[in-house]
DOVO-293922 format. One line per field, with one value per residue (C-alpha): residue number from 1; chain; x, y, z. Coordinates in Angstrom, 2 decimals. Layout:
REM residues N
n	(NUM	...) .
chain	(A	...) .
xx	(X	...) .
yy	(Y	...) .
zz	(Z	...) .
***
This chain:
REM residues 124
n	(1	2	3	4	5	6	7	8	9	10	11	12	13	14	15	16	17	18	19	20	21	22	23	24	25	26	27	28	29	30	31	32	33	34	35	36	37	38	39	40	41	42	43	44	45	46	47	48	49	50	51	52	53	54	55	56	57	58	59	60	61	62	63	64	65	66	67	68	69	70	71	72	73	74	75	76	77	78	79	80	81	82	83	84	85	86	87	88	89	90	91	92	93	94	95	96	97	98	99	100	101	102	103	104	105	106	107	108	109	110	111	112	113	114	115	116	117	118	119	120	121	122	123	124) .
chain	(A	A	A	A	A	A	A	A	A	A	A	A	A	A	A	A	A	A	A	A	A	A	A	A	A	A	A	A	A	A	A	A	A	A	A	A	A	A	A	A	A	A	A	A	A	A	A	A	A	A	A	A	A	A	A	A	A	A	A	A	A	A	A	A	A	A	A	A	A	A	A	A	A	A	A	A	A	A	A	A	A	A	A	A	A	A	A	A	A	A	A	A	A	A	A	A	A	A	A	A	A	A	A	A	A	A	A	A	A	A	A	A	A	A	A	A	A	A	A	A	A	A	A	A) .
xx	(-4.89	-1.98	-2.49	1.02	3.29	7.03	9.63	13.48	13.28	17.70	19.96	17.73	17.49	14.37	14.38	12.38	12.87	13.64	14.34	16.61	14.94	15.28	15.24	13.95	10.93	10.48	10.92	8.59	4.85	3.41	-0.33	-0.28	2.28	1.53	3.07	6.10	7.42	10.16	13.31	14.88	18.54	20.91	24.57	25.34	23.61	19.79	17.20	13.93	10.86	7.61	5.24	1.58	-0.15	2.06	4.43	7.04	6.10	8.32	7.82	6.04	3.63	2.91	0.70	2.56	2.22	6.18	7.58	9.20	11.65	12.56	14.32	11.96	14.75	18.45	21.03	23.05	25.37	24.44	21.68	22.71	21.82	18.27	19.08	16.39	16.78	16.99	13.65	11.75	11.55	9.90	13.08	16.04	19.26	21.64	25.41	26.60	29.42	25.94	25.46	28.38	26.51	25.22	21.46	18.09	16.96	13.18	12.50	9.39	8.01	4.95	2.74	0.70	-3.02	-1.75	-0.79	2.96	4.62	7.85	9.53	12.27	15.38	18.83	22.42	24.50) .
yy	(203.63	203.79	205.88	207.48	209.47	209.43	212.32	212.55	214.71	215.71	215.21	215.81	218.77	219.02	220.40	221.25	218.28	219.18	216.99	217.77	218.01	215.95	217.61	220.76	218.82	217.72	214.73	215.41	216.82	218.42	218.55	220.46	223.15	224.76	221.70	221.00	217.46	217.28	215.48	214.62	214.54	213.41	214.26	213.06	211.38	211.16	211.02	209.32	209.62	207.27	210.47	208.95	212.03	214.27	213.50	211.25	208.57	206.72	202.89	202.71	205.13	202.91	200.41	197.77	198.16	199.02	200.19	197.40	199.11	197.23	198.28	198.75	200.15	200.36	201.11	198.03	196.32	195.10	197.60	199.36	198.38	199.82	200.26	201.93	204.72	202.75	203.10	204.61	202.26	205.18	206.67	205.47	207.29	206.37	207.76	208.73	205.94	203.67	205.01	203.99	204.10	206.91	206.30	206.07	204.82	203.92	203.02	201.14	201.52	199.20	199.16	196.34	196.91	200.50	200.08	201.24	204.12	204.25	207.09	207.87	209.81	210.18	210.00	212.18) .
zz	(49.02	51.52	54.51	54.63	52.43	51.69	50.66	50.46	53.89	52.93	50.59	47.17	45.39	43.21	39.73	36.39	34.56	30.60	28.42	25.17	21.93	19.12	15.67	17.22	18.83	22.46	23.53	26.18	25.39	28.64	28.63	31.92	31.31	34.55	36.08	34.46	35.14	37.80	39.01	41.85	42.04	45.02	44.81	48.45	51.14	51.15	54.14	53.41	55.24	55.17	57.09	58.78	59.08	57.79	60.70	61.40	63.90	66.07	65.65	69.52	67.93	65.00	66.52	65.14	61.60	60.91	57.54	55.15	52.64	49.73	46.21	43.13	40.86	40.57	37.73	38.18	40.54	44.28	46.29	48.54	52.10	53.32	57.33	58.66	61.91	65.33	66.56	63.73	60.51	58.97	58.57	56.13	55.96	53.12	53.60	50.26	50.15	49.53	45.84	43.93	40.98	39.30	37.68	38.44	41.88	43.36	46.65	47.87	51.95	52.08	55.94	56.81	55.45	55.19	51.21	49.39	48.14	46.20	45.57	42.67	42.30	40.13	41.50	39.66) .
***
């Protein structure tokens, strides 16, 4: 179990995902209808943060045990470049020049003995 979270701290807007039906059926059966599925979408540049605690730590704070970014998913072409805040690698900000393509995206942070999250989102 890893001992730190991660969100899109900027840049994503969060949404009701619904998908189109098919035939007059959904594509997409619920069984929790109080919590409908959801999306994230980023139309510009995007701030991620890998949170210990709920906060975010600056590397000297860490003990060590940085955050390692690495790409899980991409729709095509080169990744963009994961540079992570001077500092802080808990922090990655990506300009919006970095997604040139629009698609589906997941990010993995992994922390030494402290596990990995990956988080996804769309650029539309």
């Amino acid at each position: 179990m890893a001992d730190f979270t991660v969100i899109l701290a900027a840049g994503a807007a969060n949404a009701v995902w619904t998908d189109p039906t098919v035939t007059g059926k959904p594509t997409r059966i619920n069984p929790l209808a109080a919590l409908p599925h959801r999306i994230h979408t980023v139309s510009a540049g995007l701030t991620v943060h890998a949170l210990v605690g709920g906060a975010l730590v600056a590397d000297a704070g860490l003990g060590g045990r940085l955050f390692l970014w690495s790409w899980v998913d991409i729709p095509g072409g080169a990744p963009p470049a994961i540079t992570p805040t001077a500092g802080t690698s808990a922090e990655v900000i990506f300009p919006a020049a970095r997604f040139i393509t629009i698609g589906h995206y997941t990010i993995l942070a992994q922390r030494d003995a402290g596990g990995n999250v990956g988080i996804s989102w769309e650029v539309v």
